[in-house]
N, C-alpha and C positions, 0 to 999 in steps of 0.2 A: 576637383575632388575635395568635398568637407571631409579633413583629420577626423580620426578617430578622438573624441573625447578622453582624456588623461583623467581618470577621477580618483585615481591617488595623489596627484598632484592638487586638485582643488579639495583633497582634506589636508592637504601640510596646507596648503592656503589656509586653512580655515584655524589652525593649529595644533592639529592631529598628525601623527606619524604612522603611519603603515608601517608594521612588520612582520617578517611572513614566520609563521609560527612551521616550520619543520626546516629542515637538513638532511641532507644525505650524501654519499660520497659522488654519485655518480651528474648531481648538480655539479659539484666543482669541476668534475674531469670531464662535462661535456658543455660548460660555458650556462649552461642554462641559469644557475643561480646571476648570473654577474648581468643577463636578461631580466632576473625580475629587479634588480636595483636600476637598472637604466630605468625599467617601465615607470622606478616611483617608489619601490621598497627601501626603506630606510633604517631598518633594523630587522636581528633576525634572533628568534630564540627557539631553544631546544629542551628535551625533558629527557628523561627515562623511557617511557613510552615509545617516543619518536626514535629515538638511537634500537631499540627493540625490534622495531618496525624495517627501520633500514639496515641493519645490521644482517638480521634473519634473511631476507627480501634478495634473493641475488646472489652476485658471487664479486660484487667491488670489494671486499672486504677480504678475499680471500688471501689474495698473495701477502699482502701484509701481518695479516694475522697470521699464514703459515712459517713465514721468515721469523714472527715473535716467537711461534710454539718452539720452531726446532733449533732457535737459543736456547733455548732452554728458561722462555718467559712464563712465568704463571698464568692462566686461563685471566684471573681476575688485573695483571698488571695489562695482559692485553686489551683487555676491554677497552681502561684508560687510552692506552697509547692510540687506539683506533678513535676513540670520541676525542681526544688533543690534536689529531692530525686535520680532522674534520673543524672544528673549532679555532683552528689555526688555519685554515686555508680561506674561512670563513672571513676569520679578523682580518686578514689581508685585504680581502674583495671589499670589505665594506669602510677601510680605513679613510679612503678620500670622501667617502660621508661622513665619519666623524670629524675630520681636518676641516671638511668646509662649512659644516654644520657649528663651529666652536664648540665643540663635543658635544653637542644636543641628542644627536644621533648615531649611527654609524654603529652600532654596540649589538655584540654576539654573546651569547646565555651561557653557560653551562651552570648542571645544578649535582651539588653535591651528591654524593650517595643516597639512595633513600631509607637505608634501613638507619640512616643517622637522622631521621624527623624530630626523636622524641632524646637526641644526644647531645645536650649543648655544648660537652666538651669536646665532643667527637667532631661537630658541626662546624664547630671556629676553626681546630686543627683541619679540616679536609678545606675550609675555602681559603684559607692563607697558605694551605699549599696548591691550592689552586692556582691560587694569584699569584704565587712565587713561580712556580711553574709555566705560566703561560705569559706570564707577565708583561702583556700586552694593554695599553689605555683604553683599550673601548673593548675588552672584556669586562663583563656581567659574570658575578659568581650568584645562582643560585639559592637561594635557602628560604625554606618552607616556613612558611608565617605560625607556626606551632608556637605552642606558650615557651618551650624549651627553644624555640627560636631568635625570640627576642634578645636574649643577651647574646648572642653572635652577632648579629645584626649589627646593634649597638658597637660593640667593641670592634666589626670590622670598619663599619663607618669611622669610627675612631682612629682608625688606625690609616686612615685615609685610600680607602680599597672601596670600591663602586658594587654597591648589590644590589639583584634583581631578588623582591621580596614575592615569594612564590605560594602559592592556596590559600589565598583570604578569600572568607566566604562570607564575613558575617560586617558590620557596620562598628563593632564594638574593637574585632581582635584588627580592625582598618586605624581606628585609633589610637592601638598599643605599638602599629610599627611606626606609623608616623612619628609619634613617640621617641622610637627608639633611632629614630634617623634622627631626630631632630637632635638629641641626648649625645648620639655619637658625634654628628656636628660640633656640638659646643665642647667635647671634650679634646678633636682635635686642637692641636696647638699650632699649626699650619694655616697654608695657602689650602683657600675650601675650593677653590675655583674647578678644579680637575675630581672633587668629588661627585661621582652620579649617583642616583638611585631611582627605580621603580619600584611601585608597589601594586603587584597583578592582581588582580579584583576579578575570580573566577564568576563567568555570568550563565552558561548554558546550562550547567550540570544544577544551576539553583532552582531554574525554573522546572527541572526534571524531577526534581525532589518535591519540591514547594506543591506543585502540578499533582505530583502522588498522593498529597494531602490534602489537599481542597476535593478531588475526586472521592475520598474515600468519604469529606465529611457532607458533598452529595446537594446539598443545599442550593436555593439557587444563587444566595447571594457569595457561598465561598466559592460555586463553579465561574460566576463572571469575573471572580478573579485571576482566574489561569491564565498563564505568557505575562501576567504583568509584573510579578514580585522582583525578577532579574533586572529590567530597564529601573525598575524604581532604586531600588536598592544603588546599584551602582549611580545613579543621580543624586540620591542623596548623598553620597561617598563623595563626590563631584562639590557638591555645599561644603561638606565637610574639608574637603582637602583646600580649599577656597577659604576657608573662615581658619585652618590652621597657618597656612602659610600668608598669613598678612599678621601686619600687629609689631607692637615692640620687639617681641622675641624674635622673631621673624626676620624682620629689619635689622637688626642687630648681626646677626649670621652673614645676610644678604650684602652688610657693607662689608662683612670679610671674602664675599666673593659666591656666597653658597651657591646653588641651586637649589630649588622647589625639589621636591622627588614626586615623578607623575605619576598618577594615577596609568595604570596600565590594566586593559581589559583584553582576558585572556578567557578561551575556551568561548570564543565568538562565532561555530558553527550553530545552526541553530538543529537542536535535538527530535525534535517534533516536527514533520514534516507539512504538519497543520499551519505552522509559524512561517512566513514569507522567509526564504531564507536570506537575506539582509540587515533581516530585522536590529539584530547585536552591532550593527553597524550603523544603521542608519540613525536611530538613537539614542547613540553617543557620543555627539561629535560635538569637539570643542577645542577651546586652545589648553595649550598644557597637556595633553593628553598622549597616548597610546594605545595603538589595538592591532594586537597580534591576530595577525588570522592564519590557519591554514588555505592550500592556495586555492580549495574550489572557494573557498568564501571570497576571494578576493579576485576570482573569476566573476564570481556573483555580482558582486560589488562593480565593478568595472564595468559590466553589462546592464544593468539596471541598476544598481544602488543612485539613494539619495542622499548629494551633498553639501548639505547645510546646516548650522549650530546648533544641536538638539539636545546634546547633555545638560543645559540648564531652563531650556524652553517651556519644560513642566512642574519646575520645583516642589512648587504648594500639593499636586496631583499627585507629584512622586511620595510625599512624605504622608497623603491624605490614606495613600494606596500600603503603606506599610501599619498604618495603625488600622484598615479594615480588614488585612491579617489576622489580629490580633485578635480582633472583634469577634469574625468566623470560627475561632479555636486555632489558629495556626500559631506556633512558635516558632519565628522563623530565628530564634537564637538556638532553639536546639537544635534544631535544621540542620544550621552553621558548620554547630559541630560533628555532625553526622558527615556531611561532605567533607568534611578537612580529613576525618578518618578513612572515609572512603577513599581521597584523594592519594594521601599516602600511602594505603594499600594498595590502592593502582598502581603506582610509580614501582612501589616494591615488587608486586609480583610481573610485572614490566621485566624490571632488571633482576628477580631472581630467573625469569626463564630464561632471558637470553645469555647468563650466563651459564646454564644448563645446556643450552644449544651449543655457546660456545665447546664449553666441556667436551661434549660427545663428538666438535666436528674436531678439537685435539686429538682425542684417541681416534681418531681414525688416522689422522695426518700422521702420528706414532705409530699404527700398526702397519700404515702403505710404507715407514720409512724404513 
């Protein structure tokens, strides 16, 4: 009998890491997560959204959450305790991937609040008690690539705490985190060795937007442009994270031990049902990298995806493709910042409903008591 083909395994060959974009409690407690790390997954991150989804979804969450209400915990202290228990059962399972990986891998997300996007003070304060909190090596704290982002970023890298830099949309606010990873590097005074970072380069929701634009402006050379703004973009992000992390500066960090901070591509389902759905995968594959998938994409991928070097295969084509944007009438800088608002709106009204839900499933747990 010919094995089944492992093709998360032939993109860490390749020098990609698979990691599976959701969580939920009822992976932990029925073995299934610690299944997709055998198959191949090698890191795992989580949002607002996704905690929403699994939270709502069921009844795993119940006995715990009702043991917090009838402490006499607050609706919003239990939200925490249930996404830290998940997050911790997480970092457990995936730890001998960080151990054997020399921490390359193995690393679980959580992301701050999100009505703290536009809060830099608030932003620093929630991931330093994040990381005090959970304080675990191959935790990822969260925080949203927003202008008021950067100085957290900066000063957690500083402070030698590993962050997962979260909605970058645009090629511009790609080279103010970099930036600021690189900034907070040189101001630690330590061993860099044990500092991580990603930086997630949001790809589906661009071409959902970009796509909106080209349709409306109708023409036929801005309609041959649709599905391709997303690959190009992030490929050129790809040059860019390449040409940052080489060079004196660079070098300089790297003898104290640094690491590169990967490019990570996240929101890798594809939107459009028109678009092969591999697509977010199959061309972006390279070494240094990461791509979070949810798990039909990584269904997908394992069943037909293709797996060979393509994040840098088109360069000239990728950056040909962003200036005939331009040309058509598109501005995909203002684009940018339309999705980063939209994004953090998402996340918020995510976690203001479900802690609405939560709410209403307390006063009931208080009027049955």
């Amino acid at each position: 009998m010919i094995p089944e083909r492992n093709r998360l395994a032939d993109l860490h060959a390749l020098g990609q890491s698979p990691w599976l974009d959701n969580l939920r409690r009822g992976w932990l407690t029925s073995g299934e997560l610690a299944q997709w790390v055998e198959r191949g997954i090698r890191g795992l991150t989580s949002n607002p959204s996704i905690f929403q989804k699994a939270i709502s979804a069921g009844s795993d969450y119940d006995e715990q959450f009702g043991d917090l209400i009838t402490g006499g915990t607050s609706v919003g202290d239990a939200y925490w305790d249930l996404v830290v228990s998940d997050i911790r059962g997480a970092l457990a399972l995936l730890r001998p991937v960080y151990d054997s990986s020399d921490a390359v891998d193995g690393f679980v997300s959580v992301e701050v609040a999100p009505d703290l996007a536009h809060d830099a003070a608030g932003t620093e304060a929630a991931a330093r008690h994040l990381h005090s909190l959970i304080d675990e090596p191959n935790l990822f704290v969260k925080i949203p690539a927003t202008a008021e982002g950067l100085a957290p970023i900066e000063t957690m890298v500083a402070e030698g705490r590993s962050i997962n830099v979260t909605l970058i949309f645009s090629l511009e606010r790609y080279a103010e985190v970099m930036e600021a990873y690189l900034r907070g590097l040189e101001a630690h005074e330590g061993d860099l060795s044990r500092i991580s970072s990603v930086a997630s380069f949001f790809i589906s929701r661009v071409d959902t937007e970009i796509d909106r634009r080209l349709e409306e402006i109708g023409t036929d050379p801005a309609l041959a442009l649709r599905g391709k703004t997303a690959v190009a973009q992030a490929q050129v992000a790809y040059q860019r994270f390449r040409s940052t992390f080489s060079g004196p500066r660079w070098d300089a960090l790297a003898a104290r031990g640094a690491r590169v901070q990967r490019p990570l591509w996240a929101s890798t389902s594809t939107k459009n049902p028109a678009y092969p759905d591999t697509t977010y995968v199959d061309l972006l594959i390279g070494p240094d990298t990461v791509n979070t998938m949810p798990e039909d994409t990584i269904e997908a991928f394992c069943d037909h995806g293709v797996a060979r070097r393509t994040v840098d295969e088109q360069a000239a084509q990728a950056t040909t493709t962003l200036a005939a944007l331009a040309e058509v009438g598109v501005d995909v800088g203002e684009a940018s910042q339309v999705l980063e608002e939209q994004g953090v709106a998402s996340f918020s009204k995510a976690f203001d409903e479900l802690l609405d839900a939560l709410g209403n499933k307390a006063d009931e747990l208080r009027q049955a008591g």
